[in-house]
Each structure stands twice: as C-alpha cells, then as structure tokens.
N, C-alpha and C positions, 0 to 999 in steps of 0.2 A: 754873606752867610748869616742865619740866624745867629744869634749871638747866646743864646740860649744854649747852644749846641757844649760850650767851651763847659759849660756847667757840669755836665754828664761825667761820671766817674768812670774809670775804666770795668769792665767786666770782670768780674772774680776769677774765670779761665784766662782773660786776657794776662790777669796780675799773675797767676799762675806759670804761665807759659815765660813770662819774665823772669820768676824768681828762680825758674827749673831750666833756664838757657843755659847755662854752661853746665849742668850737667849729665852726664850720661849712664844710662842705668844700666846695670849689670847687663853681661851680654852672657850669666851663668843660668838666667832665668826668662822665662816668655814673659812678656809684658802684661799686666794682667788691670784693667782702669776700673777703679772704685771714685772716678772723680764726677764723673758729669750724670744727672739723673736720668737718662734717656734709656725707655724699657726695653730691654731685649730677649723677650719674648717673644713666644712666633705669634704671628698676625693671624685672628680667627678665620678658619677659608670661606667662614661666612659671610666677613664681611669685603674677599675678596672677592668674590664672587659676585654682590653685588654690585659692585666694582667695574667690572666685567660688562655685565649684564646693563649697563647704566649709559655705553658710550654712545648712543645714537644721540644724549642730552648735549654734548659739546656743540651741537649744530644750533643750542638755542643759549641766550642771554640768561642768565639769574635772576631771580627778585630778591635783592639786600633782605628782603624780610624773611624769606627762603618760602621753601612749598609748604604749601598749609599741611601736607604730609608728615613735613618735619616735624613743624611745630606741636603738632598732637603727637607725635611717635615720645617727643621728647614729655612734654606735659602729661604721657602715660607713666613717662619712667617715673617724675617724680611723684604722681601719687602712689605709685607701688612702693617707691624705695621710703617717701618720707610723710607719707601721706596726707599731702600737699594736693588740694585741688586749685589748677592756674587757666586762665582763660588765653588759649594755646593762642589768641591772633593778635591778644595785649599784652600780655604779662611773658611772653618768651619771645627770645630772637636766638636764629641760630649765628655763631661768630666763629672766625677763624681761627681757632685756638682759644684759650684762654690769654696766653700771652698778649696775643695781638689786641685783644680786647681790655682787659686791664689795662693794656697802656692807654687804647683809644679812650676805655670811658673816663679817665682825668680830664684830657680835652675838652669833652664834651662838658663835663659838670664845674669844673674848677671855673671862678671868675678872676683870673689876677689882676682886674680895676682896684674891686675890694684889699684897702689896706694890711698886710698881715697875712696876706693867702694863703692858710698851710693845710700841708697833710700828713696825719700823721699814720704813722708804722709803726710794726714791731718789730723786733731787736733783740736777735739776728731775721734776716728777711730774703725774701726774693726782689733781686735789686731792679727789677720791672716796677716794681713801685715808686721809688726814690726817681728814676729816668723820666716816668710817667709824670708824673707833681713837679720837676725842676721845667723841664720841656711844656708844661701847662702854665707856668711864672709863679709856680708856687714856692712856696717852703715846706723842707719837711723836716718831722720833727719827730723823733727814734721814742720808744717807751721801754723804758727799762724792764730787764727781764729779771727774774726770779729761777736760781737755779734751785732753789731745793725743791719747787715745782714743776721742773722739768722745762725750766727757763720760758714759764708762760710770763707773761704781759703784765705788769702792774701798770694797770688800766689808775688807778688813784694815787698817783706818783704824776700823774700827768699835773701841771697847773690849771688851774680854770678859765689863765689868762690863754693860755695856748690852745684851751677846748675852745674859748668864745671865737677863735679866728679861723679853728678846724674849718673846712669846707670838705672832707673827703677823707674819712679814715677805712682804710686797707687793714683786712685782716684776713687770718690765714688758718685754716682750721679742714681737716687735721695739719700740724703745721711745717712748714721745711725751713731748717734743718730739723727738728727735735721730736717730730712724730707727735705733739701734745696736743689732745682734743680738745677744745671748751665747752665747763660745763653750762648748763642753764642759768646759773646764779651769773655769771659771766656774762653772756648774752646780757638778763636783764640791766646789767649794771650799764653795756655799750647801749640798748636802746633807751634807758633814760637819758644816758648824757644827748645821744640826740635829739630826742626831741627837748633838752633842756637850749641847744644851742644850735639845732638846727643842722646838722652837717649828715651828708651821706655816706654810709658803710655801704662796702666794697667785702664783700664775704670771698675767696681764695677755696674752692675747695676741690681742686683739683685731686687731691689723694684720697678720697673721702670713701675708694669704693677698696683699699688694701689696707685693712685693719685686722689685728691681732687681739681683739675680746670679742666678748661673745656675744657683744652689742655694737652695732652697726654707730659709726662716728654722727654724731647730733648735726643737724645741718642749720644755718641759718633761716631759713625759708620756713622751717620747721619748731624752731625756735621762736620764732613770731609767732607764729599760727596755737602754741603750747601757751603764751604766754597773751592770746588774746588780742593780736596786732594782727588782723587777718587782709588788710588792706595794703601792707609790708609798704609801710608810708618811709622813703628812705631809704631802702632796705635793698640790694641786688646779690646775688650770687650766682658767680662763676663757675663753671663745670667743665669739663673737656674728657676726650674717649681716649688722650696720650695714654695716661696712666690705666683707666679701665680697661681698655679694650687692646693696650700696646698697638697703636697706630700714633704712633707723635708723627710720621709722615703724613698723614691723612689731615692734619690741623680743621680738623671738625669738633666746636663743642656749641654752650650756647651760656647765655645771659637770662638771666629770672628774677621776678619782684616786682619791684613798682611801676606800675603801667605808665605813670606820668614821666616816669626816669628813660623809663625804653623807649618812649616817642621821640625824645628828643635825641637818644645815642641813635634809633633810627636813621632822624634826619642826617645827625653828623657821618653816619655809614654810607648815606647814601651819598652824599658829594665825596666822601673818602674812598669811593669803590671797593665795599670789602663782601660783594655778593660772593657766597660760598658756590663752589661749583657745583653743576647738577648730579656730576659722576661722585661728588665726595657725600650730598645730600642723600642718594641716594643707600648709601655704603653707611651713612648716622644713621638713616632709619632702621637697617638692619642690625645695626649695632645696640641702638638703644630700645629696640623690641625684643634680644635675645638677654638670657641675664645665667645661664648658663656658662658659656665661654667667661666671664667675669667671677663666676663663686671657684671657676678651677683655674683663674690664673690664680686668686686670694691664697689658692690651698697651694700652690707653686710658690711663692712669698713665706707663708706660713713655716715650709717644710723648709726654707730654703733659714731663714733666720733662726728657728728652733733648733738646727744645726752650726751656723754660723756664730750666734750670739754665748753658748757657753765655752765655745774655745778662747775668744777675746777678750771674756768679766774676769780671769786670773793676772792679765796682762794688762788691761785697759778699764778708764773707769766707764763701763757702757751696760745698758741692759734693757730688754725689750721693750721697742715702742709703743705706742696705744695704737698707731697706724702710721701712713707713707711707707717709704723702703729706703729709709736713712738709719743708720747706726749713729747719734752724736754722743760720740766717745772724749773723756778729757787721758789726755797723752799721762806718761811717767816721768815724773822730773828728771833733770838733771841739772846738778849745781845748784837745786834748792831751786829752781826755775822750771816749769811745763812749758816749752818753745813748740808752738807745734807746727811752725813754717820749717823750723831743723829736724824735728820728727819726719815731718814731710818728705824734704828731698831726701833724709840719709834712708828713708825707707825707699823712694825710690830709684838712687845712688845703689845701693847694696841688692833691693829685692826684687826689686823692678816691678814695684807695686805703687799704683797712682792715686793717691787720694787728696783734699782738699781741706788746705786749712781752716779754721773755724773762724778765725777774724777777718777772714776773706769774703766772707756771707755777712758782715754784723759792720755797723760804723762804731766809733769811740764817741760816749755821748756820757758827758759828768764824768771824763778821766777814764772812761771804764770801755772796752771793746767786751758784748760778752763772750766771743768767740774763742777768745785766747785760751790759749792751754789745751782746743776742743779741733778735734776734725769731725769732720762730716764722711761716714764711708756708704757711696750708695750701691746698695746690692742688688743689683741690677742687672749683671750677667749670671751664667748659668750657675746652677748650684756649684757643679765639681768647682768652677773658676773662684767662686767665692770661698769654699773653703780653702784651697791653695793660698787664698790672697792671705787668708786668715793664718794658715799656719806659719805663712812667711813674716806674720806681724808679729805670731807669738816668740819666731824665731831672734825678730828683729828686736823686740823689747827687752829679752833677755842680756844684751851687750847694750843698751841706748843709754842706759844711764851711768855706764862704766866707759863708755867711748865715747870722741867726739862724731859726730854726724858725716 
C-alpha cells in the first residue's frame, strides 16, 4: 500500500458520523440536514435536456482536453462574467468537478524530491487540500485566520522560511466555511509573494456565482488581469457548475490561467484517464452559455437567507455572508465554554436538526483550532426546511445554556 495513504485524515462527515453514533434524534421531529453542502435545487431542464439530446456521443471515446465546443463555451462565460479574454485551446481545460481536480493538480505540480515540500492552506478549509499536498509528499501548512475579518487569511503571519519552501498555495474565495471574498489588496499581496518565491496558487472558486452584494465576488483570473499580470504566470482557477447550476451529479467544471501549468496537468490527465464524457460536455456547454437559470437560482439563496439569517443573529452569533450558502455561526456558551461538538449533537439529540461543527472543517495550528465555538449551517434545502431548521435552533438555544446537551 502506499504508505502515504496512512497520512490522510479522516473526513469531517466521517468524524461526524462517529461522534453522532450513539445518538438518536428525536423521533418528535423530521430530520431536517444543514450539514453537507450539496445543492438541492432542481436541475435546469436545460441542461437536462441536453443531456438527453447528447446520448448518441457514448458510442465515442473523449478527448481529456474535451471539445473545442467546450472550451470556447466556457472561455465565453469568463469574459462575460469577468472580463477575462483566455485562449479557449491553452488556457482552459474542462475537468471533472472541481474536487477531482484540485486534488489532481497537487500531483501534478508538487515536486516532493525538493527538501521542505509544502503547501499551504487556509484555516478553516476544504479538506481536499490538505488530502491533495499529503498524498503529493508534501507538507502543509494552515495560515491563521482573523475573526474580526470574517476569519480571512493572515497571509503575513505566514514566515518567509515556510513561504521559501511553498510550492502550491490553495486558496478559496468566496470562501467555505465563512462566505469571505478577497479583496484586490489581498490578491496583490499573494502574487508578490509568488513571484517572490516562486510557488503556484490554486484559486477555489467554486461559489463564486451565489453571492449577496450587489457586486459579483472578484475572481482570480481577474485580479491579475486588474492588476497587470495578464500572462496569469502561476496563477489557475477552479470553477465548477455543482453550485451554479445545482448539478453536483453532473461533476462538470473546468481549470483556467497558465498555459504552461495546463500542458502539463493535461499530460498528468491524460495517463490519469479523467476525459469528461461526451453526454456531460455536451450538458456544460448548455450550462455555461445560459446565465439565466443561474441569476434565479442566486435570487432563490438570496430570499432564502434574507429569511433564515434574522431569526438565528438573537440566538446565534451569525450574519449575512458576502457569498457561498454557508451560515458560520459561533454557538452560546455554556459553563463559560462555546462546545460546539455538544451544541451539535443536543441539537440533533432533541431537534433532529444536523449540522457541522466548526473545528471539524479547520486543524489546531499554534494551540488555536479556529473552528471552535463555530458550526457551519449549509442552506441548502428548500426555503420552508431551513426555516424549520431555524426555528428549531432558536428553540434549542433557549434551554442550551441552562441544560446539559
């Protein structure tokens, strides 16, 4: 067995599922899951349709680099959305999910000959990163977060000794758990340190298209381009249609930025067999040439948190994100202590409401996990469901710090 393997931490649902085994949740109430972020929205019939309409392509093999259809369909979206001009047959690839791809491109880029091999993350994170960098021989290495910022990144907290051996910093924007967008000053500060020391970002921007101001979340790709980098030397970002378009079955998104970065995640896709299928190609291009279906899911989120979020700010310390479809709420003490693993199960125990603790998403890095005290509630089902979940939280808060869990 690789030996690498032993390294991997268990998965936050897996840890979940442990600490919630012997308990059983109320059988006074429906079950109602604020834990796992998977959309459930109904699927555009546009894009089932071409779905549909696409199955004569199963009779043929795929090109890893997908149909030059795609890759323009997609190289449309981003100069509409970020006005981003990318040369559709270098500068993009379409890949199977985002997930599947952030894990792959650590493989591809990370060299752990190099003494030191790290990568670093932010803190709390999607744990495909950490998997992705240990499984590559790397190191990684957390950056403390800043709660009065909305637990963004103290990107100068990092050392220089740790920057010099970066080979691959992962960042997440808008971000999960805490919805916080990065500004431009932000950006600039990550592309100097790169080319100060040479490592490639990993842009995350999977939620990038469900956002609550009245300006669209700043993307990487575009950030360079604002600030003069139009070559996006180091530079990739990840996209996918889970979230935009609620098709996480469909695992269609794609990869963008540096031509020289993509030739070579090419190559490693193409011994990795990750050609996307013809029937799901076809179903992206319809996806990412409609932008309709996408501005009225945003307004389905919108109406749906504009509702949800002032029942919970009397009870919980939480309040509208910049974007994604997470609440990162910190619990109510009890005993002079915020637990939010006992918040957890007595909320599930009594409410029969599921949601995910905060230090479950985040490692303990300098003494400090910054999760603690904080769940994660993703609003994700239908409006009526979340507000139930909601008033069973404010029900539940009222006894949690007079009772035990």
């Amino acid at each position: 067995m690789n030996p690498l393997l032993a390294r991997l931490h268990p998965y936050p649902f897996e840890r979940w599922r442990e600490l919630t085994r012997g308990i059983t949740p109320s059988a006074a109430h429906s079950p109602v899951s604020l834990g796992i972020g998977e959309p459930r929205h109904a699927t555009p019939a546009l894009i089932e349709e071409a779905l549909v309409r696409a199955l004569p392509g199963l009779s043929s093999y795929p090109a890893t680099a997908g149909e030059p259809a795609l890759r323009e369909a997609i190289a449309g979206w981003v100069l509409r959305r970020y006005g981003v001009g990318l040369d559709a047959g270098t500068q993009v690839l379409p890949v199977s999910g985002s997930r599947e791809a952030l894990f792959a491109f650590a493989q591809t880029v990370i060299d752990p000959t190099r003494a030191g091999a790290t990568v670093v993350c932010p803190n709390p994170f999607y744990q495909i990163y950490e998997g992705a960098a240990l499984l590559a021989g790397a190191q990684t290495a957390f950056v403390a977060s800043d709660p009065t910022r909305n637990f963004a990144a103290d990107w100068a907290a990092v050392p220089e000794a740790t920057w010099a051996r970066t080979q691959l910093l992962y960042v997440c924007s808008p971000g999960n758990p805490t919805g916080a967008v990065m500004p431009l000053s932000e950006w600039q500060q990550l592309f100097d340190l790169s080319d100060r020391h040479g490592f490639v970002i990993a842009s995350d921007e999977c939620y990038s298209e469900i956002y609550f101001r009245d300006e669209p979340p700043l993307g990487a790709l575009q950030a360079a381009q604002a600030l003069g980098r139009h070559g996006f030397k180091n530079l990739v970002a990840f996209t996918s249609l889970s979230k935009r378009s609620n098709v996480p079955g469909l695992r269609s998104g794609f990869v963008a930025g540096d031509a020289a970065l993509l030739k070579a995640f090419l190559l490693y896709r193409t011994y990795h067999g990750s050609a996307m299928s013809p029937l799901v190609q076809r179903a992206s291009i319809a996806a990412w040439n409609d932008e309709a279906h996408v501005a009225a899911n945003r307004a389905l989120y919108r109406q749906k948190f504009a509702q949800v979020t002032p029942l919970l700010a009397p009870v919980l310390d939480v309040a509208l994100p910049d974007a994604a479809f997470y609440l990162w709420a910190r619990v109510p003490q009890r005993d002079g202590v915020r637990d939010e693993i006992a918040f957890a199960q007595g909320l599930l125990a009594q409410y029969n409401v599921n949601v995910l603790p905060g230090s479950l998403l985040a490692r303990t890095a300098d003494g400090q996990n910054p999760g603690t005290g904080r769940i994660r509630l993703a609003l994700v089902a239908p409006t009526d469901e979340c507000l139930e979940a909601a008033r069973r939280i404010v029900a539940y808060c009222e006894t949690f710090s007079e009772s035990p869990a």
